[in-house]
N, C-alpha and C positions, 0 to 999 in steps of 0.2 A: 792423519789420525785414523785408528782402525776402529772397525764396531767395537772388538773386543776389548778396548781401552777407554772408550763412553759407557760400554756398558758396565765394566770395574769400578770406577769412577762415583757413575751415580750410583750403586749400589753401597759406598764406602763413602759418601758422603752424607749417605741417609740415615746409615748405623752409626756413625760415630759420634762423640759430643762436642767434638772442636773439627766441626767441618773443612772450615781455612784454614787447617793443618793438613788435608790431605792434599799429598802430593802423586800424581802418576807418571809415567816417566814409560815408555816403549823404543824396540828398538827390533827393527824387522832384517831378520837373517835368514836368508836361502827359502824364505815362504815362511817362516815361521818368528812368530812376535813373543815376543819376554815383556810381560809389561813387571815394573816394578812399583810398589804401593807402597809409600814411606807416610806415615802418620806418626802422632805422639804414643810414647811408651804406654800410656793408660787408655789410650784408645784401641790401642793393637789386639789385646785382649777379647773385645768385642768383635772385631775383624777374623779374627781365628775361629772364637767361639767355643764351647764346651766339646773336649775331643777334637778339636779340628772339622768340626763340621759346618759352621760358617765355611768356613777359608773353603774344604770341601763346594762346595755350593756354589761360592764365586769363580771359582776356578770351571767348574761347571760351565756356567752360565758365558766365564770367558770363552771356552771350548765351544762355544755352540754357535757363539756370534762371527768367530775366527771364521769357524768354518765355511757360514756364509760369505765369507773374504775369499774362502779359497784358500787357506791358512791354517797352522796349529796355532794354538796359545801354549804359555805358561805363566801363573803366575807367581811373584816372590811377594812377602810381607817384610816389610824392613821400619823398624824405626827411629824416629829419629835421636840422633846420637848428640 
């Protein structure tokens, strides 16, 4: 597990209202991790935020920790289906 995927994680389990629905899920390619964040459809909302500026932020915050890996991040919002 990478920083940038604890740090996704807890920050997505703090905003949402059905914490044991979030799920995260990484997959590290050529130096670089794709974390993907699957929560409930009513939750996802909050995750993104007004404008995309949650989502902004966490992605942020993924980039930052990645980088202490030695690493890019990116992250996806997905929910569940």
């Amino acid at each position: 597990m990478s920083r940038a995927r604890d740090v996704v994680e807890v920050i997505a389990k703090a905003l949402v209202d059905h914490p044991d629905s979030v799920q995260v899920d990484e997959r590290v390619e050529h130096g670089d991790v794709r974390i993907e964040l699957t929560t409930r459809s009513g939750d996802l909302g909050k995750l993104i935020g007004r404008r995309g500026r949650t989502a902004s932020a966490v992605r942020a915050l993924a980039e930052i920790a990645a980088e202490r890996d030695g690493m890019r991040a990116a992250v996806d919002f997905l929910d569940e289906e």
